[in-house]
PATOR-261961 format. One record per residue (C-alpha): residue in one letter; x, y, z. Coordinates in nm, 4 decimals. Example, Ala and Ser with C-alpha at 12.3 -4.5 7.8 and 13.67 -1.06 7.14 Angstrom:
2
+------+----------+----------+----------+
! type !        X !        Y !        Z !
+------+----------+----------+----------+
!    a !   1.2300 !  -0.4500 !   0.7800 !
!    s !   1.3670 !  -0.1060 !   0.7140 !
+------+----------+----------+----------+
//
This chain:
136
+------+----------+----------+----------+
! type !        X !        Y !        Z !
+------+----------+----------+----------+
!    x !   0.9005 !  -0.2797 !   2.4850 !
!    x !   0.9945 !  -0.6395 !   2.5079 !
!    x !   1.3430 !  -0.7497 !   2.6237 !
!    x !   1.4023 !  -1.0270 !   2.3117 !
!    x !   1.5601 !  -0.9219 !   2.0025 !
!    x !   1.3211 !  -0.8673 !   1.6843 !
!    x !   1.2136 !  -1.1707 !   1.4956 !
!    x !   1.3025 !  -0.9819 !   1.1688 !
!    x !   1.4133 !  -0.7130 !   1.0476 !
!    x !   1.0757 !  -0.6363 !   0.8589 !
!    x !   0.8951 !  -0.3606 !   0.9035 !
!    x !   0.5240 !  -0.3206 !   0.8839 !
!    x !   0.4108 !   0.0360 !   0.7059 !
!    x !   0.0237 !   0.0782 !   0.7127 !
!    x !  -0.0678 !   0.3853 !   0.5614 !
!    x !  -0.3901 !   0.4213 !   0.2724 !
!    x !  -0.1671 !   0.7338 !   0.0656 !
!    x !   0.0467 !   0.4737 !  -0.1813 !
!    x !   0.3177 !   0.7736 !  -0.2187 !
!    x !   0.3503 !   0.7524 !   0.1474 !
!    x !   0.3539 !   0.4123 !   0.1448 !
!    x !   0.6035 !   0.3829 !  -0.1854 !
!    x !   0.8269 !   0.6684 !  -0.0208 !
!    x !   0.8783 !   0.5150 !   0.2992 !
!    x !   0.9088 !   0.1312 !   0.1592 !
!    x !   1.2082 !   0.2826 !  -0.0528 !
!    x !   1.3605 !   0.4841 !   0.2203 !
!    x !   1.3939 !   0.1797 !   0.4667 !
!    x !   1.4916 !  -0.0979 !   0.2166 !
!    x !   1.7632 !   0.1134 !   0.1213 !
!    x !   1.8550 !   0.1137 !   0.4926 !
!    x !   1.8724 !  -0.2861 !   0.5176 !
!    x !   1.5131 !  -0.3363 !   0.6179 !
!    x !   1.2784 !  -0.5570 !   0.4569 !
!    x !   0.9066 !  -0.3951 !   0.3844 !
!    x !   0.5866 !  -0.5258 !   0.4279 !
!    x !   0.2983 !  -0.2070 !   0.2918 !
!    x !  -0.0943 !  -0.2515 !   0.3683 !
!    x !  -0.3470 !   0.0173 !   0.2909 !
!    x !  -0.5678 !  -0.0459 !   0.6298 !
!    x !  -0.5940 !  -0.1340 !   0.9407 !
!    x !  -0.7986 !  -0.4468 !   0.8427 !
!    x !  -0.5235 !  -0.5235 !   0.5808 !
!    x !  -0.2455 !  -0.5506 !   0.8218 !
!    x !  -0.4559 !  -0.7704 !   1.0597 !
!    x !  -0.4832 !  -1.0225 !   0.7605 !
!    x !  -0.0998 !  -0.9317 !   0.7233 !
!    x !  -0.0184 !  -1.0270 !   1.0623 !
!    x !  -0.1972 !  -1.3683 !   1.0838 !
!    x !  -0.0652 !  -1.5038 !   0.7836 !
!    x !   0.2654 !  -1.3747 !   0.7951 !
!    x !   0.6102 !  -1.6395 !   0.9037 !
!    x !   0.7541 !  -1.3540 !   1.1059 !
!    x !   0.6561 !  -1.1135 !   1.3536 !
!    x !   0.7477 !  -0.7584 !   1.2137 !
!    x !   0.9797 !  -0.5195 !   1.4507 !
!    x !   0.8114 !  -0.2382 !   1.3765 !
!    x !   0.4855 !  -0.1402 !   1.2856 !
!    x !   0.4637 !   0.2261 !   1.1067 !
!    x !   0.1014 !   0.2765 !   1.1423 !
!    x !  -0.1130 !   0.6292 !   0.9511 !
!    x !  -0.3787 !   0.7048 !   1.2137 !
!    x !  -0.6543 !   0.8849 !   0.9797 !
!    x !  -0.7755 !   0.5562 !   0.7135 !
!    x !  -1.0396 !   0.4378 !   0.5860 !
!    x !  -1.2100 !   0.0780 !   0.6416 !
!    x !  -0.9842 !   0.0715 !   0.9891 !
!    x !  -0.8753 !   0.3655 !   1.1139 !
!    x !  -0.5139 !   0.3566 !   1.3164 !
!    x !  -0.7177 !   0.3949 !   1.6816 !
!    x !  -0.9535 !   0.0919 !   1.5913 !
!    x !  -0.6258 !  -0.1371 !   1.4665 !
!    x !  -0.4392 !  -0.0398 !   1.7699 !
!    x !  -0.7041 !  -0.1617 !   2.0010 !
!    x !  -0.7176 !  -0.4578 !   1.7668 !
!    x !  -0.3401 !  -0.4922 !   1.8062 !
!    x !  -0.3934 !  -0.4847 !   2.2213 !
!    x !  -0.6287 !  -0.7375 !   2.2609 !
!    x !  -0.4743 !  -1.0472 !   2.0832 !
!    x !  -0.1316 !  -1.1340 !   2.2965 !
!    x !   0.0325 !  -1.2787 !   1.9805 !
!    x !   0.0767 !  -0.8857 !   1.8344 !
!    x !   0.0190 !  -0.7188 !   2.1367 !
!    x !   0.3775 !  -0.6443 !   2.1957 !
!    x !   0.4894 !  -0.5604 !   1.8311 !
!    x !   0.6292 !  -0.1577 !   1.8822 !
!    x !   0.3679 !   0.0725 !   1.6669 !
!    x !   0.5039 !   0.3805 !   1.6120 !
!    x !   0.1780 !   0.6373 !   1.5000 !
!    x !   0.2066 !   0.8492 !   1.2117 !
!    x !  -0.0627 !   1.1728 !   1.1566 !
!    x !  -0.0416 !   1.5120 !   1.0257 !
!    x !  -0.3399 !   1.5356 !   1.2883 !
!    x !  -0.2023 !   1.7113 !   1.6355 !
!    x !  -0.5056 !   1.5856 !   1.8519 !
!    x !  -0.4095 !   1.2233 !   1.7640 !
!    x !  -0.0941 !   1.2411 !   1.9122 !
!    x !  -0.2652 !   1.2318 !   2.2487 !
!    x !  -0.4910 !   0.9271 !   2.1437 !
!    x !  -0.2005 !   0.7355 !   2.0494 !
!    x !  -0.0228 !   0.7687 !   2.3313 !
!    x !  -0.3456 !   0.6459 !   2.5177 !
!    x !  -0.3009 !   0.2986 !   2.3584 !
!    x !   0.0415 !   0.2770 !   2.4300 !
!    x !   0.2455 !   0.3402 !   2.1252 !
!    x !   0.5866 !   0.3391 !   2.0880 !
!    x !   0.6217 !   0.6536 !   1.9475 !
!    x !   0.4528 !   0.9310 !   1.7775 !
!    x !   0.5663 !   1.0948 !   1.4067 !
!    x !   0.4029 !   1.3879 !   1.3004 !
!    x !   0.3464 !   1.4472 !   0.9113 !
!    x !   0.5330 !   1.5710 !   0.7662 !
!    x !   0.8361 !   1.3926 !   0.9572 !
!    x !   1.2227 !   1.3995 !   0.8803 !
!    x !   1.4557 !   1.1176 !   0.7703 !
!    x !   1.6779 !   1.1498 !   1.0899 !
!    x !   1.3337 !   1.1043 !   1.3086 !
!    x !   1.2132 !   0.7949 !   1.1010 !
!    x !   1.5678 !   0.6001 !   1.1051 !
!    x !   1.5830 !   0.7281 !   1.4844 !
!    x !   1.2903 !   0.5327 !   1.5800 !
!    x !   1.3345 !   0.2460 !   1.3443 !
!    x !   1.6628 !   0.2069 !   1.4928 !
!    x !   1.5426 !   0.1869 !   1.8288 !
!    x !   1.2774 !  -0.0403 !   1.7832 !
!    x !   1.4550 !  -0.2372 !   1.5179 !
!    x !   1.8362 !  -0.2481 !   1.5152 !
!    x !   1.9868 !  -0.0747 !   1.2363 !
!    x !   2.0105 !  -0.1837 !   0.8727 !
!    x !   2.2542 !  -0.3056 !   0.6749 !
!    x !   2.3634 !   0.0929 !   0.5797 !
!    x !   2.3144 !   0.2529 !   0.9120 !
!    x !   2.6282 !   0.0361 !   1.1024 !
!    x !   2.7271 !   0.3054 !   1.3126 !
!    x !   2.3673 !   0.3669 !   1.4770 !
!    x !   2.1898 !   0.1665 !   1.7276 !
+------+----------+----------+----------+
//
């Protein structure tokens, strides 16, 4: 984890389910955060190098198609301007958890995860929002 503050308050979600991806986006902009949704891996590379401002967090699904989770991750590693964006992993998959960890994630959701667990780890990766004053 790096020792700067976030250059935003946006957060990344990659996930290919679009309820996922519409449930979560909802969720944290009514927490404060601004939302950036991708269905791939390859789609939040593109993301990433054309976007003004680092994200704080990247929410990343592990099982999708085009670019799984795994092969962004490694992506993620090996280019030192979005190496150190936090990734926290999100799978209903148990034997990912391990993988994940492997390549250095921040943290690890299973699916289905609660609201208190999302917001937790949000929080601690990216401040809190403009609703959650008392955390962080």
């Amino acid at each position: 984890m790096s020792d700067h503050a976030p250059d935003s308050k946006t957060i990344l979600i990659v996930d290919d389910e679009r309820s996922i991806r519409s449930a979560l986006a909802d969720l944290l902009e009514d927490e404060g955060f601004s939302v950036a949704v991708v269905r791939n891996g390859q789609e939040a590379i593109t993301y990433l190098e054309q976007a003004t401002e680092r994200p704080c967090l990247i929410l990343l699904d592990m099982m999708m198609p085009e670019m799984t989770g795994l092969q962004f991750r490694r992506h993620q590693q090996e280019h030192p301007a979005l190496a150190d964006i936090p990734v926290v992993a999100m799978s209903a998959n148990l034997h990912l958890a391990q993988a994940a960890q492997l390549l250095g994630v921040t943290d690890y959701l299973h699916k289905p995860f609660d609201l208190p667990t999302l917001l937790s780890a949000v929080v601690r990766n990216c401040g809190s929002g403009r609703n959650a004053l008392e955390l962080g």
